[in-house]
GUMI-66353 format. One record per residue (C-alpha): residue in three letters; x, y, z; residue number from 0. Coordinates in steps of 0.001 Angstrom, whole numbers. Example, Ala and Ser with C-alpha at 12.3 -4.5 7.8 and 13.67 -1.06 7.14 Angstrom:
REC residuo      c1      c2      c3 num
REC     ala   12300   -4500    7800   0
REC     ser   13670   -1060    7140   1
This chain:
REC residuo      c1      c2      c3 num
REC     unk   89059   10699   12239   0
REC     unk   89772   13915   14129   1
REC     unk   86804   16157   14236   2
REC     unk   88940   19029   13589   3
REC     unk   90351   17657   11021   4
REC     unk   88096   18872    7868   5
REC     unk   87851   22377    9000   6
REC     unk   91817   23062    9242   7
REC     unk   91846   21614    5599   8
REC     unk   89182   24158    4321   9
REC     unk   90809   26331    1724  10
REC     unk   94005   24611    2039  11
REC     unk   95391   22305    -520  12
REC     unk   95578   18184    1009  13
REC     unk   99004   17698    2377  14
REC     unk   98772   13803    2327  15
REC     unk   96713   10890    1388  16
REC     unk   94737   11059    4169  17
REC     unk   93352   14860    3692  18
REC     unk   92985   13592     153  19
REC     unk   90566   11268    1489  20
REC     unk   88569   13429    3382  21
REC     unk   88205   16275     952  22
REC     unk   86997   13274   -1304  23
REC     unk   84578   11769    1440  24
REC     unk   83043   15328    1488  25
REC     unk   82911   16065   -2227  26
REC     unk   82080   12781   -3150  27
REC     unk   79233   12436    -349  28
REC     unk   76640   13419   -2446  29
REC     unk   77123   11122   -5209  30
REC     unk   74042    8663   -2973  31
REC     unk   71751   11007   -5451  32
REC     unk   73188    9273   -8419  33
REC     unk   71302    5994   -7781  34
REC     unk   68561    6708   -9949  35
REC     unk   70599    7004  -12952  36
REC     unk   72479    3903  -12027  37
REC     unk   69394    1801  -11115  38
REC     unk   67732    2953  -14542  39
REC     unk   70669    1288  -16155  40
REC     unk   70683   -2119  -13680  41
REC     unk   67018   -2792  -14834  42
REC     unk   67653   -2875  -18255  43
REC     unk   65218    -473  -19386  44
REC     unk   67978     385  -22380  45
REC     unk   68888   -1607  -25128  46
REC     unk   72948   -2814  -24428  47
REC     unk   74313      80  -27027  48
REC     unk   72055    2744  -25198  49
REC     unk   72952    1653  -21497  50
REC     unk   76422     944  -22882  51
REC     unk   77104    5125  -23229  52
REC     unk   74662    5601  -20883  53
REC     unk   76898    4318  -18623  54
REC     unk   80391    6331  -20144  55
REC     unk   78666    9364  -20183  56
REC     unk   77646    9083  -15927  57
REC     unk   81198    7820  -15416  58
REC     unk   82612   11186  -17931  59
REC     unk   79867   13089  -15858  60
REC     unk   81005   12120  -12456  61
REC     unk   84559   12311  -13313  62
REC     unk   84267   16362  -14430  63
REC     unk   82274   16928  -11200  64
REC     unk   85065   15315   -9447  65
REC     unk   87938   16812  -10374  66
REC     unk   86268   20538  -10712  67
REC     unk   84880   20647   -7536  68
REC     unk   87873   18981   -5905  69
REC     unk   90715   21099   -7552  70
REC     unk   89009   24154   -7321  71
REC     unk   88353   23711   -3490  72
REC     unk   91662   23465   -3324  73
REC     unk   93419   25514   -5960  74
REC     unk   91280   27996   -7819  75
REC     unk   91198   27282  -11470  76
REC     unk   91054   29084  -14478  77
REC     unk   87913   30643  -15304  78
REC     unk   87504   29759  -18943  79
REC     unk   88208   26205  -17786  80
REC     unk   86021   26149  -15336  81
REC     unk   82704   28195  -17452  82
REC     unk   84005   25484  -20326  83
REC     unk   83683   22415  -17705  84
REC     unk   80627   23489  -16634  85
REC     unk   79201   24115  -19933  86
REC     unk   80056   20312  -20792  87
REC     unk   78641   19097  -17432  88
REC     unk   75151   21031  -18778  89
REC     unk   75001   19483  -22269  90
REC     unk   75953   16001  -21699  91
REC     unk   73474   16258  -18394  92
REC     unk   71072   17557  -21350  93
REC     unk   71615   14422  -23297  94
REC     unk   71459   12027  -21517  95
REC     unk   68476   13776  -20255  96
REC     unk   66265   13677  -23795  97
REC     unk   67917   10073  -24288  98
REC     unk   67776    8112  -21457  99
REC     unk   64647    9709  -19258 100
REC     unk   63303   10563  -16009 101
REC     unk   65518    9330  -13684 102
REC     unk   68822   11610  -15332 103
REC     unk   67521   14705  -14369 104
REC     unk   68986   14255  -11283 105
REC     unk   72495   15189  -12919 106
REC     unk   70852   18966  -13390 107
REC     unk   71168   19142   -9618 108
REC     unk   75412   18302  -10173 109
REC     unk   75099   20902  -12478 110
REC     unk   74016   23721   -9866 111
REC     unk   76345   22295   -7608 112
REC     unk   79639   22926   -9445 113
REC     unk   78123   26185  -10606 114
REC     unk   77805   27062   -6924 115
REC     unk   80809   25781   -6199 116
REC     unk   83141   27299   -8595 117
REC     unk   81717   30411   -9782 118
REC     unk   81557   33755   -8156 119
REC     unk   78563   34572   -6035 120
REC     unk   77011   36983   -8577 121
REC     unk   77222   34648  -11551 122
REC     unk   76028   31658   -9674 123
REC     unk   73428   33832   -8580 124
REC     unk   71595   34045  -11481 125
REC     unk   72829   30850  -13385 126
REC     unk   71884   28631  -10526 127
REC     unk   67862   29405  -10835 128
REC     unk   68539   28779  -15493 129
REC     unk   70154   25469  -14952 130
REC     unk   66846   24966  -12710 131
REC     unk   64594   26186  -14945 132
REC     unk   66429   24416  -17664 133
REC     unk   65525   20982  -15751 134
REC     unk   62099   21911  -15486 135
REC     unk   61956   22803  -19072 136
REC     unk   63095   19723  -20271 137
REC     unk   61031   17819  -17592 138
REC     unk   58141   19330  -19244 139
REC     unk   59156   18533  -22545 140
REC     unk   59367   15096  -22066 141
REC     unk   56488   12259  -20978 142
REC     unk   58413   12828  -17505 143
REC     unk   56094   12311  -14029 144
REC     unk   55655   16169  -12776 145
REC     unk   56157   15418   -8890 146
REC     unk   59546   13919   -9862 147
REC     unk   60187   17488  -11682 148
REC     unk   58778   19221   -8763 149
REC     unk   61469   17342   -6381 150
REC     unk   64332   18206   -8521 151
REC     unk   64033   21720   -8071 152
REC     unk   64222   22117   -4779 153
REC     unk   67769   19807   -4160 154
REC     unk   69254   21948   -7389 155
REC     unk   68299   25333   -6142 156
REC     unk   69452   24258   -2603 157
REC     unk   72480   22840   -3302 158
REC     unk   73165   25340   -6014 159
REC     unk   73053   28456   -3259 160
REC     unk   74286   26095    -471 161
REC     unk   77549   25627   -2666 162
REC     unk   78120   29310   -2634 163
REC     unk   78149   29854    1444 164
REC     unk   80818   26723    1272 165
REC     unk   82612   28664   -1330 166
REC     unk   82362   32118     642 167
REC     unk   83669   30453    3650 168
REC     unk   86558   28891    2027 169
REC     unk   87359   32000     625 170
REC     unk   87313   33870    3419 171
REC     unk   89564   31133    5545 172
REC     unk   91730   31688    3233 173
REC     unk   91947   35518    3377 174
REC     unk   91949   35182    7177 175
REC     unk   94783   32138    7100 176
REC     unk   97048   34944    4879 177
REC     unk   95604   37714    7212 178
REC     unk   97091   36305   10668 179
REC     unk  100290   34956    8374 180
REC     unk  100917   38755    6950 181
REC     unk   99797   40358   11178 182
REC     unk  102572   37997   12375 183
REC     unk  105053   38814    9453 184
REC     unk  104569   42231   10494 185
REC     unk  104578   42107   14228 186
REC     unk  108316   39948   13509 187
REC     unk  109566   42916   11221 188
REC     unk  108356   45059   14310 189
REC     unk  110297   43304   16968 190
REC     unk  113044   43015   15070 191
REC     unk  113084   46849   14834 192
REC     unk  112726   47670   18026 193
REC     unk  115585   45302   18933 194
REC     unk  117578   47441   16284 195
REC     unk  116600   50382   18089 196
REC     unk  117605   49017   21729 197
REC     unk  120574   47689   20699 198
REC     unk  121480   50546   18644 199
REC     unk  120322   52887   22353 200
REC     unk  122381   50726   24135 201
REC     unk  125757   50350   22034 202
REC     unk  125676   53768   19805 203
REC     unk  126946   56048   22845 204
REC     unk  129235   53133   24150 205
REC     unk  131085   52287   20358 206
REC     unk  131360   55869   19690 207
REC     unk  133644   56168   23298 208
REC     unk  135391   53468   23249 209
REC     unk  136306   54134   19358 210
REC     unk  137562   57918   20826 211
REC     unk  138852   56704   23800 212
REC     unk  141497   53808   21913 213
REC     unk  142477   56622   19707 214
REC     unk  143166   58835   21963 215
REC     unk  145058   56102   23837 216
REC     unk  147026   55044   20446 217
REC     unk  148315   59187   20343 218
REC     unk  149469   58998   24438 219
REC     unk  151263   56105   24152 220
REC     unk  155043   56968   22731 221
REC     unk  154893   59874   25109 222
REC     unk  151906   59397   28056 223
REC     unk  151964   56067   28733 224
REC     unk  150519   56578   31955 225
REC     unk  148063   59080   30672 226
REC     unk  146987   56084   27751 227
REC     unk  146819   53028   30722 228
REC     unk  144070   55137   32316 229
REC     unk  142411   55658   28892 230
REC     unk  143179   51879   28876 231
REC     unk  141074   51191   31924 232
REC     unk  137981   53494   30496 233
REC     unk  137656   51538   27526 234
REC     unk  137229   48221   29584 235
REC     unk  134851   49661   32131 236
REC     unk  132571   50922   29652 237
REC     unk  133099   48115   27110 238
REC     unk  132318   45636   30455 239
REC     unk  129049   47931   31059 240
REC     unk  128192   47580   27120 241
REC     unk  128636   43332   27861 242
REC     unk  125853   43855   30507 243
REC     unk  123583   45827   29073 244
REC     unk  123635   44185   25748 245
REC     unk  122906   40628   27549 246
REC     unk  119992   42311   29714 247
REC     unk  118376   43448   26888 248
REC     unk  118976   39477   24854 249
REC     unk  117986   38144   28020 250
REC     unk  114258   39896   28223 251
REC     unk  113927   38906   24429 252
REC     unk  114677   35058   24974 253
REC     unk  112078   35010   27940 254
REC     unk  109031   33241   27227 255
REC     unk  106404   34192   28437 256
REC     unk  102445   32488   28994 257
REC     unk  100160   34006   26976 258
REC     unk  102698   33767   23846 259
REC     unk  103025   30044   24722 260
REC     unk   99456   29457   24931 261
REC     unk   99283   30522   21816 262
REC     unk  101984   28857   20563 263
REC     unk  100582   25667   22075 264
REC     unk   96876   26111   20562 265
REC     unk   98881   26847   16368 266
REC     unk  101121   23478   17364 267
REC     unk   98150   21291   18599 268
REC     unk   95805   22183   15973 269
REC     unk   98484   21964   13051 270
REC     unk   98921   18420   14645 271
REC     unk   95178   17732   13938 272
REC     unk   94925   17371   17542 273
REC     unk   91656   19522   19285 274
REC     unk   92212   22382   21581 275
REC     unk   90952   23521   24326 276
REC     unk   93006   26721   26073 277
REC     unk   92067   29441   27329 278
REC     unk   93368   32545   25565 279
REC     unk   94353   34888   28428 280
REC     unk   96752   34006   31101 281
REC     unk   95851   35740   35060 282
REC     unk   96939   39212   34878 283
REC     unk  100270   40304   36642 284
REC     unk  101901   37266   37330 285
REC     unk  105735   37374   39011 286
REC     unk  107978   37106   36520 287
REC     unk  110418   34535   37814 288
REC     unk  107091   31554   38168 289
REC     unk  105267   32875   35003 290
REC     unk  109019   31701   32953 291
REC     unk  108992   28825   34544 292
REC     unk  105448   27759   33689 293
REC     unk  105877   28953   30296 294
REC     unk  108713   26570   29405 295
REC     unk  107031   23976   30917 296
REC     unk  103836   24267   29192 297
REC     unk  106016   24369   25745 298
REC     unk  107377   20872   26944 299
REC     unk  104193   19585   27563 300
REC     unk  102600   20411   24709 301
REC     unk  105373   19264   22505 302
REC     unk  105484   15885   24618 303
REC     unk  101637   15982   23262 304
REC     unk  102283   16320   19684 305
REC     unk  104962   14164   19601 306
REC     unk  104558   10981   21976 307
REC     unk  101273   10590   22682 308
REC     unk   99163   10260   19680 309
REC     unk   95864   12051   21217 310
REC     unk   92651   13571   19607 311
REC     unk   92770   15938   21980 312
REC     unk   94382   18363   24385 313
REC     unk   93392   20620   27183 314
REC     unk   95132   23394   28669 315
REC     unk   93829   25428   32221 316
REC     unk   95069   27952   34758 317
REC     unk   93770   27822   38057 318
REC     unk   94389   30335   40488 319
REC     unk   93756   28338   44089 320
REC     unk   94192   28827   47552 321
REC     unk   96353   26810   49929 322
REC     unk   97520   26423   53422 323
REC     unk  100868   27632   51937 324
REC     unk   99400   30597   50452 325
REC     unk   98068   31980   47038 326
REC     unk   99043   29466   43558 327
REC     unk   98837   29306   39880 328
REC     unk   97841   25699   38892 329
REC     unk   98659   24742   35442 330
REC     unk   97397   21461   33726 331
REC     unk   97914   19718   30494 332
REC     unk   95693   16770   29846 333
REC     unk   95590   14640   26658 334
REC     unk   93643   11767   25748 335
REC     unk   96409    9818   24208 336
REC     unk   98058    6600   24824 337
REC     unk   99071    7739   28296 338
REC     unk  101984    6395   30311 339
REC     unk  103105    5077   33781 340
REC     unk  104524    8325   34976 341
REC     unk  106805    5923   37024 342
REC     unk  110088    7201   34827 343
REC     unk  110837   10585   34255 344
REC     unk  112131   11737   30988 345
REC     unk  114166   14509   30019 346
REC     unk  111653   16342   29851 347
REC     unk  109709   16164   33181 348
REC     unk  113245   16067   34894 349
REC     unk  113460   19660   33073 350
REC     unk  110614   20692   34310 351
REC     unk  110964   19326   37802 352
REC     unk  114142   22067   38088 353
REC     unk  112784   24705   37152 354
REC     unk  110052   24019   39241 355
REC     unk  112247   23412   42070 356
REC     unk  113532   27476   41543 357
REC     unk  110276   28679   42287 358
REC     unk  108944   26073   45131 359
REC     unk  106795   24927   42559 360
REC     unk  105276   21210   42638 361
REC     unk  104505   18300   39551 362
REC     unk  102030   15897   39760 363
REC     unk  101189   12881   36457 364
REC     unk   98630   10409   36096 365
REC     unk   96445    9278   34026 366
REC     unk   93893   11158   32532 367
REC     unk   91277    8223   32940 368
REC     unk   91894    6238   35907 369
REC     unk   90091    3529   34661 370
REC     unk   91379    2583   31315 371
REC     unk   95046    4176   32220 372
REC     unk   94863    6255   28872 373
REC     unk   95900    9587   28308 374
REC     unk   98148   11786   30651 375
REC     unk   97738   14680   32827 376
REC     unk  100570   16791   34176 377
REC     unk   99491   19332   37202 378
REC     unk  102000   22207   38148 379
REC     unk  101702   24714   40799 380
REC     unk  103638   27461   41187 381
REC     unk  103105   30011   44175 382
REC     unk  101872   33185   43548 383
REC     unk  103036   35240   46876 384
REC     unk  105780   36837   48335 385
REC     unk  108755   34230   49488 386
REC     unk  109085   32588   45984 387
REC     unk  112653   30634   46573 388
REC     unk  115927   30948   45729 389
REC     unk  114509   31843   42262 390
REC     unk  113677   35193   43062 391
């Protein structure tokens, strides 16, 4: 199991069976406190009618506790469902308290749980310490032992508050999950304006004379035709300058560049379940012409980890270094995963090999551990100086 894993699925509903089964693993953890109530019922200290709906009301208990913990962790419910849910949970834990004994007090720690769990922080905050004093209450009613009382109220007033920093958290994943989802809604609205602006900068002046300009041409044509040729040859020199400009301003919007992909590369690795490790700045200043290159080829990479090679984990780092040649960037990508020979070159690494080749860049592969031969580690350098190649 990934460690990642559970924390990207806090606050978010399971996707598949698998997230199903952690969310349950985690929820369902803490059911080990239920063996008193179940070992009271294996000794036969209850006649067979008694441990008979002794043993429908755990299995109705444990069900509720289930599903209202589970679905609210992952969808908030209703709050008259869940105050009525709970209020169930706290009279059937009552009865089978008075009827059964002792050792089903234990389900008034369940109780301050869910309450935890599912209700805001200032109504848990006060109904957590009645359902405790409620167990002590009936404790003391009964001919119950008083250190068994006195260790019940500790795991239900713990667990009771514990369940509320789990809840906070979750709810504030999910307000910062809809927070970065909203920053980078906006920030896409806001490129795409200032590419209406450019574009509008850079064709406005150019539509509005070429529109003149064929007009003009269309009223010296029966009787200038000489006059309307020249008018002719305007339009296509400044529609031809409109061509360029329009495809320099495309062309600095389609370059990537590295500290977009490394972010790109951390949301695709961790949305894989896959662990992360890069860095979150890129070296200031870099030449354009080798910071492109090293962009696309870290998207490959990473995409090459997410879908081929099946790892737990991925690392990303830039190294600046010195060589004999001069001054370089030094990119790696190294995965844990099944690895590979790095004897053929696919698609991709032939991709990556040209681009390279622009810049007098170099790619190294092997195997992340020499030993076993698993996982895969691809080195690129890319030189940081003056003299860059036919790139430049």
């Amino acid at each position: 199991m990934n460690d990642d894993e559970t924390f990207v699925g806090i606050g978010r509903p399971p996707t598949n069976r698998r997230q199903v089964g952690v969310k349950l693993l985690w929820i369902g953890i803490w059911l080990a406190f239920m063996s008193a109530p179940v070992k009271d019922l294996i000794d036969g200290n209850h006649t067979p009618l008694a441990a008979g709906l002794g043993a429908l009301g755990l299995l109705v208990f444990v069900g509720t506790y289930l599903v209202l913990v589970f679905r609210h962790t992952s969808k908030a419910l209703d709050r008259r469902r869940v105050g009525a849910a709970i209020t169930f949970l706290g009279v059937l834990a009552a009865v089978l308290s008075l009827t059964l004994g002792t050792p089903w007090l234990v389900l008034f720690v369940y109780v301050s749980v869910t309450v935890g769990a599912t209700l805001p922080l200032r109504t848990a905050g006060w109904l957590i310490p009645v359902v405790t004093a409620v167990l002590v209450g009936l404790g003391l009613t009964g001919d119950h032992p008083r250190e068994v009382i006195t260790a019940l109220v500790f795991p239900a007033l713990l667990g009771g508050f514990a369940m509320t920093g789990v809840r906070q958290m979750i709810r504030t994943t999910i307000e910062l999950r809809e927070a970065r989802a909203t920053v980078a809604q906006l920030a896409a609205n806001e490129e795409r304006l200032r590419l209406a602006r450019d574009l509008h900068d850079l064709l406005g002046h150019s539509l509005s004379l070429i529109t003149l300009k064929s007009e003009l041409a269309g009223r010296m044509l029966p009787d200038h035709p000489e006059q309307a040729a020249l008018q002719v040859a305007d339009i296509e020199q400044v529609s031809r300058q409109a061509l360029v400009d329009v495809r320099s301003a495309v062309t600095g919007y389609r370059r990537p560049t590295l500290p977009g992909e490394l972010a790109g590369a951390r949301t695709a690795l961790v949305a894989a379940g896959i662990v992360a490790d890069i860095p979150t700045d890129a070296p200031a200043e870099l030449p354009e012409k080798p910071e492109e290159v090293l962009a696309w080829a870290l998207r490959e990479a990473v995409t090459n980890v997410v879908r081929h090679s099946g790892a737990r984990r991925c690392a990303v780092t830039l190294t600046p270094c010195q060589t004999l040649g001069g001054r370089v960037l030094e990119l790696r990508v190294a995965d844990d995963g099944r690895g590979g020979s790095g004897t053929k070159a696919g698609n991709g690494l032939t991709g990556i090999s040209e681009r390279l080749a622009t810049v007098d860049g170099t790619l190294t592969t092997r195997a992340t551990d020499s030993v076993s031969g698993k996982g895969f580690t691809l080195t690129l350098s890319v030189p940081l100086g003056s003299g860059l190649g036919s790139g430049e």
